[in-house]
N, C-alpha and C positions, 0 to 999 in steps of 0.2 A: 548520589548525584554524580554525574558523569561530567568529563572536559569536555564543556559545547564549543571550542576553539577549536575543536579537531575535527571537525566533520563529518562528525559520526551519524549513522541513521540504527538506532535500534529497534530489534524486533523481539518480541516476544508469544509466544502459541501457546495456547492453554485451552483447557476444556469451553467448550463453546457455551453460552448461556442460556437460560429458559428463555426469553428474550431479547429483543434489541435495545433494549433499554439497558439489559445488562450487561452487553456488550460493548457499548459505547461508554459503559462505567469503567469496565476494564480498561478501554483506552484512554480517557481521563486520569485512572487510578495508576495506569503506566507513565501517561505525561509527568503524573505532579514525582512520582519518584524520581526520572530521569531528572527534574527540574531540580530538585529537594526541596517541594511546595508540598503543605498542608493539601490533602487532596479535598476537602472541605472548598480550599480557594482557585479549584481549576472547575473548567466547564467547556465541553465538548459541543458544537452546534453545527447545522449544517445548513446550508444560502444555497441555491442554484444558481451560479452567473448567470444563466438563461434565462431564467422566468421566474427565478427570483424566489421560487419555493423553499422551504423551510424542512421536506418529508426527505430532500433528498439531496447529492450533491455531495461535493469532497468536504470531510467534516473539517472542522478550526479548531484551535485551542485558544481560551480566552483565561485572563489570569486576570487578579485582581489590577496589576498596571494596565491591562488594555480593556476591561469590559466596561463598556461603555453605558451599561442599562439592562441588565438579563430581565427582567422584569419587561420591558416594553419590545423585548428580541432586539435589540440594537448591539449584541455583540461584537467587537472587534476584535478580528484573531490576530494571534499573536505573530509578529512579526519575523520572526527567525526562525519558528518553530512550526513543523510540517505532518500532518497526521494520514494513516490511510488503515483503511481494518477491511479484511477479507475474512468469507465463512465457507467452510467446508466439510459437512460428513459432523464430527462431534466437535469439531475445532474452530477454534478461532483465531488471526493471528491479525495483530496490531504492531503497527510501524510510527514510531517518532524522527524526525529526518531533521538536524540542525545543516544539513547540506544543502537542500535546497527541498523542491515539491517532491512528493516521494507516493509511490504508489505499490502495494503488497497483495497476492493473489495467490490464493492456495485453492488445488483443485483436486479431484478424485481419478484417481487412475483407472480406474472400471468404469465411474460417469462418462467419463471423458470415453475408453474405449467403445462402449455401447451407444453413444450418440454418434451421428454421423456429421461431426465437425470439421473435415477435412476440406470438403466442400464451402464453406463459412470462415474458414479462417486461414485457410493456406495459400500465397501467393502465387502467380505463375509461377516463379522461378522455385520456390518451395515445390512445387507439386513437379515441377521436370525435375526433381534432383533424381541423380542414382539409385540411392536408397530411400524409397518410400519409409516414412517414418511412423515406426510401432506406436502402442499405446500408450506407452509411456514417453515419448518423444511429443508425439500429440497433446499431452496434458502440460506438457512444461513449455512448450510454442505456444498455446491458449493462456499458460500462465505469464507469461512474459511478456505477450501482445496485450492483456489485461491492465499488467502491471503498470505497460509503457504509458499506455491511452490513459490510466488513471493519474499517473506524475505529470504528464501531460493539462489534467481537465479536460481533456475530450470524452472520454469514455468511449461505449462503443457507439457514437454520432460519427464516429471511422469507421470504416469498413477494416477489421483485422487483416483482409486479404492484399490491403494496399501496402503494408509494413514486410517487409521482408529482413529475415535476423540474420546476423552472423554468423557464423558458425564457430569460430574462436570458442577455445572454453579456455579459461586462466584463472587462478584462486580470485578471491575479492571481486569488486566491482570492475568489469571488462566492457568491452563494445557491445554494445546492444543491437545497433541494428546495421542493417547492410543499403537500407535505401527506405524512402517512405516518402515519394512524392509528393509533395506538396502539405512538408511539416511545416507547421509556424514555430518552429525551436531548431536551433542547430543537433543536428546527429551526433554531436560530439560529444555533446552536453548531454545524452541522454544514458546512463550507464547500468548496467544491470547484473544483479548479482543471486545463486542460487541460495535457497535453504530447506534443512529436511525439518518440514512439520511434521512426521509423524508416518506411521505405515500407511500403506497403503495410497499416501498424498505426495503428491510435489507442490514446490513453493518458488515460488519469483518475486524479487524485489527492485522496481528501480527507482533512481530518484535523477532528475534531472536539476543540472549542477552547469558550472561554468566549463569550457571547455579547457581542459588539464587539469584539472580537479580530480584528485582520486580519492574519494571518502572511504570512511572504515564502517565495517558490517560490525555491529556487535549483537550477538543476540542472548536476549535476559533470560536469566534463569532464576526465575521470583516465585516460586507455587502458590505461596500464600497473597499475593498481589492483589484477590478478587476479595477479596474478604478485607484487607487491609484499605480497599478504597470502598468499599461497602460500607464503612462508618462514617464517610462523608455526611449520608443524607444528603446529597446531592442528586437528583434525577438528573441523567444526558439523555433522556428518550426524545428529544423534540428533533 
């Protein structure tokens, strides 16, 4: 169990799952350890504010204090506690965020260079820079506009080319962006921090937080995690 007075958002990447199902157990099975909760008593579920679907949408965590009915879907997520999972290539990578909404995106550096994304996700001001940005530049700009929109709830109902990033690189969680017309959140408040999932990937994580708020990144190093929340008996597929 970790100090949730401190603001921590934790990440952890591990082998990707036969399914979504099993994926989202990994993040449950992450939750209940950060929490130091029986993973038996945690439950992952996903609502769309928009249309109110259930297939899809920023997932919740629901603990025996706030669920309200898992049986009839009337879960209640939990209130301090912030979840986001991104998939990539064999990977998977799960984010708990006691900071505030938190959003995790890892993406493929050869995906990424072989698609023609530049055109989809780079701003004016991003595409007049100096230095047109390589393929790996391009993957961690796609991760971090991902990242944002998902801390955010928007996803991509934004056009990624209206966000323009900073450029600033600093340890920990730094500025995130340079402008983004017509956010409903303060810029201040959105902060964004890198991580290495793995060869061949890059990773971005933001979590949007009060403005002066500096959270701490910690990322877990649990291998056995999937297996340990796997005696749940608990399904998060819904």
């Amino acid at each position: 169990m970790i100090d949730r007075g401190a603001g921590e958002v934790v990440v952890l990447v591990a082998p990707r799952g036969q399914t979504d199902a099993a994926d989202r157990a990994l993040l449950a099975a992450t939750a209940a350890e950060v929490l130091g909760l029986d993973p038996a008593s945690v439950h992952v579920f996903r609502r769309c504010p928009h249309c109110g679907s259930t297939e899809h949408g920023v997932p919740s965590l629901s603990t025996p204090g706030t669920v309200s009915g898992t049986v009839t879907g009337t879960d209640a997520p939990h209130p301090a506690v912030h979840l986001s999972l991104s998939r990539a290539v064999d990977q998977v990578a799960v984010a708990v965020s006691f900071a505030g909404p938190v959003g995790v995106d890892i993406e493929s550096v050869d995906a990424v260079t072989r698609s023609p994304v530049a055109d989809v996700l780079l701003s004016p001001r991003e595409r007049a820079a100096a230095s047109p940005p390589n393929g790996l530049d391009l993957a961690g700009i796609w991760c971090a506009k991902e990242a944002i929109l998902k801390s955010t709830g928007d996803g991509l109902r934004v056009d990624p080319r209206d966000l323009t990033l900073a450029r600033r690189r600093e340890p920990g969680f730094g500025p995130a962006l340079r402008s983004w017309p017509g956010a409903g959140v303060p810029l201040a408040g959105i902060l964004l921090a890198s991580l290495d999932p793995g060869p061949g990937l890059v990773g971005r994580v933001a979590v949007l937080t009060h403005p002066g708020t500096q959270p701490t990144l910690r990322l877990l190093d649990t291998p056995d995690i999937r297996a340990w929340g796997g005696r749940s008996g608990r399904s998060t597929g819904r």
